[in-house]
C-alpha positions as CSV (number, residue, x, y, z in Angstrom):
1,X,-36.0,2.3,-16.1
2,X,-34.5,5.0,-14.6
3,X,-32.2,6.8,-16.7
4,X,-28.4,8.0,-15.8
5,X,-25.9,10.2,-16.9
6,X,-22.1,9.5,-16.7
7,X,-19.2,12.4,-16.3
8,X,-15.6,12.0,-16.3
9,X,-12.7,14.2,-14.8
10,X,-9.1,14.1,-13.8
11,X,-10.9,12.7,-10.2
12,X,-13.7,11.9,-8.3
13,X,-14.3,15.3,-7.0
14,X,-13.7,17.3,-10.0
15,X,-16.5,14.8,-11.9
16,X,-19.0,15.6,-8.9
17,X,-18.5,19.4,-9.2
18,X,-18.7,19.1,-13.4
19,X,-21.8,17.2,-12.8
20,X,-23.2,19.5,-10.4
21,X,-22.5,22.1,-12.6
22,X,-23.9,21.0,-15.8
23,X,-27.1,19.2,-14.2
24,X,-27.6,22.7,-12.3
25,X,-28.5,20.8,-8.8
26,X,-26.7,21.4,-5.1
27,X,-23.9,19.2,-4.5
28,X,-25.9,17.9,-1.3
29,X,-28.8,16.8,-4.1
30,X,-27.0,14.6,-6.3
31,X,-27.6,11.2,-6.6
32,X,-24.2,9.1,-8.1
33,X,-22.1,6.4,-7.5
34,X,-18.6,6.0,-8.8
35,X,-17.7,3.9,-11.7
36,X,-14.1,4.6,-11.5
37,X,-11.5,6.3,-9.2
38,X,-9.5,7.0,-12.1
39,X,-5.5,6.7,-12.0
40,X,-2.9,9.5,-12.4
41,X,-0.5,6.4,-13.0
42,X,3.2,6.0,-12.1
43,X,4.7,9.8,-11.4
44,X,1.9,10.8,-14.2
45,X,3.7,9.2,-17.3
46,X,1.6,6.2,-17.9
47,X,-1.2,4.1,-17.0
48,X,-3.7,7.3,-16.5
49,X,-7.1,6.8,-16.2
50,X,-9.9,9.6,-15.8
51,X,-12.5,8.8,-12.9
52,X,-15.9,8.4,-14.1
53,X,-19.6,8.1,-11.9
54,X,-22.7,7.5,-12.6
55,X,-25.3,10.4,-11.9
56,X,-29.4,9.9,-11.1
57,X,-31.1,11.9,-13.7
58,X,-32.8,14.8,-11.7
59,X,-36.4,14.3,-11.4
60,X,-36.3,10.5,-11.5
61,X,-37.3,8.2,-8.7
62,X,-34.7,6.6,-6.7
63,X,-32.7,3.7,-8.2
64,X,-32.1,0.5,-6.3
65,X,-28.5,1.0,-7.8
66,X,-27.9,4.0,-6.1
67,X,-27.8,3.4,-2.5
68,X,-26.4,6.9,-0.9
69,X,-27.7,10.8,-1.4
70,X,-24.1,12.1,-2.3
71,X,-22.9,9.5,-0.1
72,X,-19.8,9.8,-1.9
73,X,-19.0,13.2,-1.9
74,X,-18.9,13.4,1.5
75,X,-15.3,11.9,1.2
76,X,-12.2,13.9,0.4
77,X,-11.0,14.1,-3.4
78,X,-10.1,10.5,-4.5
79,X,-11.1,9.0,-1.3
80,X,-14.9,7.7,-2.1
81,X,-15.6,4.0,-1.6
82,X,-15.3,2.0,-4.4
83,X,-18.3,0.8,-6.7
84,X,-18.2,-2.8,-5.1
85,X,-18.9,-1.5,-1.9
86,X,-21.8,0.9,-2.9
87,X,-23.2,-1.9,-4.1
88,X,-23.1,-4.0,-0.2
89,X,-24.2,-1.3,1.1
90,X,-27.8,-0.8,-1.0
91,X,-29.6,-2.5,2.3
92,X,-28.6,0.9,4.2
93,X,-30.6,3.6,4.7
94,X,-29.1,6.7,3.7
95,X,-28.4,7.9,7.0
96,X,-26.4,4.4,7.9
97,X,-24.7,4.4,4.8
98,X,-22.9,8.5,4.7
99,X,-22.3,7.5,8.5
100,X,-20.5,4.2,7.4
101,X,-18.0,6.2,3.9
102,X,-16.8,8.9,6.7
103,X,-15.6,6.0,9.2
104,X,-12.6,5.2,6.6
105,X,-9.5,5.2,9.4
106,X,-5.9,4.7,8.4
107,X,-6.3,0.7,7.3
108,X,-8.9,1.7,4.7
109,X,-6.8,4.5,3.2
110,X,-4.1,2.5,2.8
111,X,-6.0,0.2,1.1
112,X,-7.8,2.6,-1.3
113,X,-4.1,3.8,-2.4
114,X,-2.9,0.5,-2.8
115,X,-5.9,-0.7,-4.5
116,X,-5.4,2.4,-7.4
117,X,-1.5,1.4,-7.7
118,X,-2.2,-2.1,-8.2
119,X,-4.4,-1.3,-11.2
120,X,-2.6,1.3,-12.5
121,X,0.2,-1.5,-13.1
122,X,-2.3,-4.7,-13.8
123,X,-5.6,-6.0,-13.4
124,X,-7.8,-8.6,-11.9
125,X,-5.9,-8.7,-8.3
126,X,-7.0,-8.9,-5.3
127,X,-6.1,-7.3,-1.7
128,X,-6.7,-9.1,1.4
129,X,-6.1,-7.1,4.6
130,X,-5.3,-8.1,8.0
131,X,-4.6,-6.1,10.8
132,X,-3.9,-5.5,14.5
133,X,-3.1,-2.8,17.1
134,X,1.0,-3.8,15.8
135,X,1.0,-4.9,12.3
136,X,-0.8,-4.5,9.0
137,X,-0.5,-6.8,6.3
138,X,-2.1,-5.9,2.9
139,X,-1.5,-9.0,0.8
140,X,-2.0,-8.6,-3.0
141,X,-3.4,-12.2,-4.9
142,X,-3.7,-12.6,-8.8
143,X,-2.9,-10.4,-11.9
144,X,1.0,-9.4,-12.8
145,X,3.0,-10.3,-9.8
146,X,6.2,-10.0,-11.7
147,X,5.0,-6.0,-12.3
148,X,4.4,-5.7,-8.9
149,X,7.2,-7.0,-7.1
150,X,9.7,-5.7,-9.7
151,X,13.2,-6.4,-10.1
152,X,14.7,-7.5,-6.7
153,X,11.8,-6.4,-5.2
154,X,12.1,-2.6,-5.9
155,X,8.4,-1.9,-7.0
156,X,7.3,-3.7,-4.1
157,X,9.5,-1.8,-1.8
158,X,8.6,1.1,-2.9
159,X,4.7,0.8,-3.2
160,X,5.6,-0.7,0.6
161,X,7.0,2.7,1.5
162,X,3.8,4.5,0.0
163,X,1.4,2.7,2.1
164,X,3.4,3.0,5.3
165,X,4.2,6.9,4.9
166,X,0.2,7.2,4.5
167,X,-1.6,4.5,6.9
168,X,1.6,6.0,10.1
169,X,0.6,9.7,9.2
170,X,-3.4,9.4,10.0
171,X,-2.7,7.1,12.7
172,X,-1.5,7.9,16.6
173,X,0.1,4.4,16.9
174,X,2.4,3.5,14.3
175,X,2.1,0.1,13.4
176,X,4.2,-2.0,11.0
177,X,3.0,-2.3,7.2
178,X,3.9,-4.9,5.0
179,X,2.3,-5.5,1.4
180,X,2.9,-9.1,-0.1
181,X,2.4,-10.1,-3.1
182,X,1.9,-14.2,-3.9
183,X,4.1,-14.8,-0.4
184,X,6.8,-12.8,-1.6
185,X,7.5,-11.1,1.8
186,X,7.5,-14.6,3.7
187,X,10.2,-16.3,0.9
188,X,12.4,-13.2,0.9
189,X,12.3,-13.0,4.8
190,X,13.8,-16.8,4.7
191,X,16.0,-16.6,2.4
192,X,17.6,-13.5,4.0
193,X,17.7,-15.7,7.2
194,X,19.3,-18.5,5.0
195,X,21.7,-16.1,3.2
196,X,22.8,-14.6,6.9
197,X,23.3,-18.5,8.6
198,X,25.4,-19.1,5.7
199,X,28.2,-15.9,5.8
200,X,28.1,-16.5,9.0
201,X,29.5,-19.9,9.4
202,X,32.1,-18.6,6.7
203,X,33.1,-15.5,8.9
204,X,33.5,-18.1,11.5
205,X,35.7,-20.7,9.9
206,X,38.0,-17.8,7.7
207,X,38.2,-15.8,11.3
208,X,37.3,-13.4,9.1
209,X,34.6,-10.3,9.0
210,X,32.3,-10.5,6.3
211,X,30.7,-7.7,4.1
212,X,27.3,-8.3,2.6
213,X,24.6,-6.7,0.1
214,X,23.4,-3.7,-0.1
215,X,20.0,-4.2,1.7
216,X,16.9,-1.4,2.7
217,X,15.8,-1.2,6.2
218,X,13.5,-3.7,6.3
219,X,15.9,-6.1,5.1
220,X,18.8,-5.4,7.0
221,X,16.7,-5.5,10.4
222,X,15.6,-9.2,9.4
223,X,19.3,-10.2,9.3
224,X,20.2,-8.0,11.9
225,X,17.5,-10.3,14.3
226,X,18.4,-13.3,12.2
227,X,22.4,-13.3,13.9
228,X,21.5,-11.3,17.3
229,X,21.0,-14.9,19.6
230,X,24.2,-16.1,17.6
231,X,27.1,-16.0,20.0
232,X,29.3,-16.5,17.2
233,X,28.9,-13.0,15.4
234,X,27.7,-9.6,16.2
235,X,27.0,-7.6,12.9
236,X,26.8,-4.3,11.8
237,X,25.3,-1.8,9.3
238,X,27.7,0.1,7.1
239,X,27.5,2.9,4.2
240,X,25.1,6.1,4.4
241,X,21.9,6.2,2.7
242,X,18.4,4.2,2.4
243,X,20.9,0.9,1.1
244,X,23.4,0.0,3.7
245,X,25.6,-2.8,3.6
246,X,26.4,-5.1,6.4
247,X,29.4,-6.6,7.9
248,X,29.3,-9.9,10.3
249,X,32.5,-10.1,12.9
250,X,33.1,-13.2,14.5
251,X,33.5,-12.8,18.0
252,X,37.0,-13.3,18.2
253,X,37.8,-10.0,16.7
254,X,35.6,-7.9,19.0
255,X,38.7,-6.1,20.2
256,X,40.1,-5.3,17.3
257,X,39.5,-2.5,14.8
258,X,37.3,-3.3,11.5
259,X,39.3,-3.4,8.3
260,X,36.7,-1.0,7.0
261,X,34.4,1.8,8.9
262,X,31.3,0.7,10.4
263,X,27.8,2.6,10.8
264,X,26.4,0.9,14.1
């Protein structure tokens, strides 16, 4: 049996170099796969986790369980394919399988982050990813969904905002990224198209503009598109800031002023 030895650190890098240094072998020599990434947790108050890997003893034949030479470690800190995926790849040559870790583009970094915020809040979910040249769509199955989503959709919005900020800034196009947990996105997008229809038809009858929510980008544009082929209303975005309210006009008072200031 070939025998291992396991190190732990604040991340994957930092347990590479301890192992290095302790096992007295090149960086380029050593023979590991990662156990875990490890989790510096939400704004590194809770749910911290050290990253661990598993280390061929030097000296020892090669192990069936470790597929790549310091496969891993050819990644940048924290970016090292996950143990699952070490594991697929134990048919590869080591030549095929350091090629295939350093093709990670923008879609598989978002889904690394994602995948370490996800268990830093619960465990035993899943990520499905689909993309194209427009849109990404991580969608998150299984474990705490209440966690994840968060209270009217906050904790969703922002891990949303996490993963688009990092898959937009290694990618020339930017593409649009939504994360969904359990169909989330698709229920919210309806009901906000629901909730527009509705003070619409009541700015309509009243004669009346109408002030809504206090909504985020995303959000505001679904309503925004919801009411733009309605000849009835035009609407508007109003406030400063990331949450904006928004006012629907009915037609009729086009030419007059607003009753309060509007942000176009």
């Amino acid at each position: 049996m070939t025998p291992f030895i396991e190190f732990e650190a604040k991340n994957v890098e930092r347990a590479v170099t301890k192992a290095c240094e302790v096992l007295k072998i090149p960086r380029d020599q050593l023979k590991h796969e990662v156990l875990s990434f490890g989790a510096t947790g939400i704004f590194g108050l809770v749910g911290i986790k050290k990253a661990r890997i598993r280390v061929t003893a030097p000296g020892t034949q090669k192990s069936d369980t470790v597929p790549c030479s310091g496969g891993n470690s050819a990644l940048p800190a924290d970016e090292s394919v996950d143990n699952t995926a070490v594991q697929d790849d134990s048919h590869k040559s080591d030549s095929e399988c350091t090629e295939s870790s350093m093709l990670l583009d923008s879609v598989d970094r978002g889904r690394l982050v994602l995948r370490k915020l996800v268990d830093s809040m619960t465990s035993d979910a899943e990520i499905v990813v689909e993309s194209s040249s427009k849109q990404i769509v991580y969608s998150i199955r299984g474990g705490n969904s209440a966690a994840l989503i968060g209270k009217r959709g906050q904790t969703l919005e922002a891990i949303q905002y996490l993963i688009k900020k990092i898959v937009n800034k290694s990618s020339e196009n930017r593409a649009r990224i939504i994360v969904d947990i359990e169909g989330y996105f698709s229920k919210r997008q309806d009901d906000l198209q629901k909730q527009a229809s509705r003070i619409a038809e009541k700015a309509c009858q009243n004669g009346k503009p109408m002030i809504i929510g206090r909504f985020n980008p995303q959000d505001r544009k679904t309503i925004h598109i919801a009411l733009k082929h309605d000849p009835r209303v035009k609407t508007q975005s109003m406030g400063e800031g990331y949450l904006k309210k928004i006012i629907v006009l009915p037609r009729k008072t086009q030419g007059q002023e607003p009753l309060l200031s509007a942000d176009p």
